[in-house]
C-alpha positions in Angstrom: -40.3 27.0 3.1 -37.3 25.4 1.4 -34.2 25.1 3.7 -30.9 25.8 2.0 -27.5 24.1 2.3 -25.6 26.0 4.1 -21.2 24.8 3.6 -19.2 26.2 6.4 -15.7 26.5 5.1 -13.0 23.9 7.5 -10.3 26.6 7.0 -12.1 30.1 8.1 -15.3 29.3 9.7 -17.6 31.2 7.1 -20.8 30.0 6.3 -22.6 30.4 3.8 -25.6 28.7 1.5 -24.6 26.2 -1.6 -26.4 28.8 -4.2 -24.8 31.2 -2.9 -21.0 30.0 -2.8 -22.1 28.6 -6.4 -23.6 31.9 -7.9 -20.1 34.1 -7.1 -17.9 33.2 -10.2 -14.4 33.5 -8.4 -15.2 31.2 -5.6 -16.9 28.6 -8.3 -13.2 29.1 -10.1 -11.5 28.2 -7.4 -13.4 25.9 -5.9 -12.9 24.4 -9.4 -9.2 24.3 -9.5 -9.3 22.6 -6.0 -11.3 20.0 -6.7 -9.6 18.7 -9.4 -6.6 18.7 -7.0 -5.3 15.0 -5.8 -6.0 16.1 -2.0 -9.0 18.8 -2.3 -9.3 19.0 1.5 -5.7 18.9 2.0 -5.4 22.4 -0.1 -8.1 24.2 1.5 -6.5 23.5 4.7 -3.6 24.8 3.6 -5.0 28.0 2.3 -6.5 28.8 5.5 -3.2 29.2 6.6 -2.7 32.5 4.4 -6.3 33.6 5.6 -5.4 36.4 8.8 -6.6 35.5 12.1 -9.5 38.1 12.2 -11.0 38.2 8.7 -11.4 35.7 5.8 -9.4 35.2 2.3 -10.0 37.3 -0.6 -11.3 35.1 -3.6 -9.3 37.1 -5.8 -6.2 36.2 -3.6 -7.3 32.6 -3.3 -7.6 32.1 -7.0 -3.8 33.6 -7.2 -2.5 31.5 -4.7 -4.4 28.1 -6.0 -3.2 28.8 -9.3 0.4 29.2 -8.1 -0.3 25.8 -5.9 -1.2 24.3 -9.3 2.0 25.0 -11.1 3.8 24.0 -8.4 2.3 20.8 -8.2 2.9 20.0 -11.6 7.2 20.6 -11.1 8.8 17.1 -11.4 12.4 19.2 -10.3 12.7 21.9 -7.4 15.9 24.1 -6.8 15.9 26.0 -3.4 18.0 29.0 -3.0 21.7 28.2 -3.7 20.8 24.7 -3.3 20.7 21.5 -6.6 18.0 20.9 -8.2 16.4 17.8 -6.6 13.2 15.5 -7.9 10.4 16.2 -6.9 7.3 13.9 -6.4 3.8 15.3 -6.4 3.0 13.0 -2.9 5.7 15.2 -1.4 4.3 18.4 -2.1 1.1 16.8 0.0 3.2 15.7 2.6 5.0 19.7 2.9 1.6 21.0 3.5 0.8 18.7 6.4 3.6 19.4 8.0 2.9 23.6 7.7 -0.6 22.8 9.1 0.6 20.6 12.0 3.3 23.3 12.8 0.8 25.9 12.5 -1.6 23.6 14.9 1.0 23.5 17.5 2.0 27.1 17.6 5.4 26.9 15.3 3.9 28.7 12.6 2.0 32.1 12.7 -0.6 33.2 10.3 -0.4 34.5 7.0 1.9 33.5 5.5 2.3 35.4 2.5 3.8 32.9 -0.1 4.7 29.7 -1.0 8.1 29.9 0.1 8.0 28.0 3.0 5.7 25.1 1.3 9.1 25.3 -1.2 12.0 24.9 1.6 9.6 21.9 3.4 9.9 19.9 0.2 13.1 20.8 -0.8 14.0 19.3 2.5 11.7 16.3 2.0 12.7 15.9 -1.7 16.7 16.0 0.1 16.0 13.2 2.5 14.0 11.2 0.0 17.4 11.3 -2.6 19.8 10.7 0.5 17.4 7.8 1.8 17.7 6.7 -2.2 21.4 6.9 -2.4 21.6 5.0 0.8 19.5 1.8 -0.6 21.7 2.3 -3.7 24.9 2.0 -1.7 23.2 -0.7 0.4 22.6 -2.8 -2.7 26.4 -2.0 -4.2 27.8 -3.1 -1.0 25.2 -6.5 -0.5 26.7 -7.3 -4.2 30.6 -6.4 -3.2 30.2 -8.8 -0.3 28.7 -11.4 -1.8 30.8 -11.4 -4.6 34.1 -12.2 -2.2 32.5 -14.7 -0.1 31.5 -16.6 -2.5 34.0 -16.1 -5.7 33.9 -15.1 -8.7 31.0 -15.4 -10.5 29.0 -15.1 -7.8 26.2 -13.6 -9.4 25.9 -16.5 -11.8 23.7 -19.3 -10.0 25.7 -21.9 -12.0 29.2 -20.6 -10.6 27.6 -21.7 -7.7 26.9 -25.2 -9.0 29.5 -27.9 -8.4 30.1 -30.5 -11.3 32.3 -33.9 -11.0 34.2 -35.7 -8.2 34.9 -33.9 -5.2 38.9 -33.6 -4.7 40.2 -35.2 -1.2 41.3 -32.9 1.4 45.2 -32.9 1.4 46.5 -34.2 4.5 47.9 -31.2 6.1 51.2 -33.2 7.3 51.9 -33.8 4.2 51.6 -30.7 2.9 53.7 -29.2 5.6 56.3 -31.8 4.6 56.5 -30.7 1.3 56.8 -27.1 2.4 59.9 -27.5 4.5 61.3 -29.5 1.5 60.8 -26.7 -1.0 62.2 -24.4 1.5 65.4 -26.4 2.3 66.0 -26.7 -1.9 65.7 -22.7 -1.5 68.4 -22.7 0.5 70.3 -24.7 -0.8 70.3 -22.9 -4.3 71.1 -19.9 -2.7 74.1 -21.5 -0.5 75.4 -22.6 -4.3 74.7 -19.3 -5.5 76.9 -17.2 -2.7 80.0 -19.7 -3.6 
């Protein structure tokens, strides 16, 4: 006799024979749809977290909520509530659902959860702190370019404003330009004394 594969599902426990998983038509679907997902593991983890503690996932339920996954997947913007819309990165999606699974490992999440909605406000939040971490590079940069443009002059950008051509001028001797101050000064007030008469 012939053994059979059996594929125990990660998420739920079940088990169940290759043939057999393959032969229902809304579990190939899905299964389908998942596995031409970039993380295929990652999702059926994440599934199991709609699954009630006691019983398994409905493949008509799992198809729904795979094909919502899918369309989310494919948003390049996200708006959140009252909140902007922000960019959104397909990795990040990813990284919302392993941070629902971890919270859900360590008791901060119960099971079901009935919708998306809380994969939405963890990459909302992600996509968030990805722009601010953006805006602060941007600023960053700005600021790098600011400073170097007054230490070093104008031009500063230019490599050749940095280049100096011809003869170096001497240092003036400081004494002598402190003598010439005080003379300027004392024709100042002179031309004023003349002035006031």
């Amino acid at each position: 006799m012939v053994e059979k594969m059996r594929l125990v599902c990660p998420s739920c426990g079940a088990s169940c024979s290759a043939e057999a998983w393959g032969n229902d038509a809304k579990a190939r679907d899905v299964l389908a749809v998942i596995a031409g997902l970039e993380r295929p593991a990652l999702v059926v983890r994440y599934l199991g977290l709609f699954r009630p503690a006691n019983r398994g996932l409905a493949w008509d339920r799992a198809g729904a909520l795979v094909e919502e996954l899918r369309s989310l997947l494919g948003l390049s913007e996200l708006s959140w509530r009252a909140g902007r819309p922000l960019l959104v990165r397909p990795g990040l999606w990813y990284s919302a659902m392993e941070i629902l699974i971890e919270k859900e490992g360590v008791g901060k999440l119960t099971r079901p959860i009935q919708n998306h909605n809380l994969l939405k406000a963890v990459a909302y939040d992600l996509a968030g702190k990805q722009e601010a971490g953006q805006e602060r590079e941007k600023e960053e940069k700005l600021r790098y370019r600011a400073d170097a443009g007054r230490t070093v002059g104008t031009g500063a950008h230019r490599p050749e404003a940095l280049v100096v051509k011809g003869p170096q001028p001497e240092s003036p001797d400081i004494e002598s330009v402190g003598a010439g101050v005080r003379g300027l000064l004392q024709k100042l007030r002179e031309n004023r004394a003349n002035e006031n008469r």
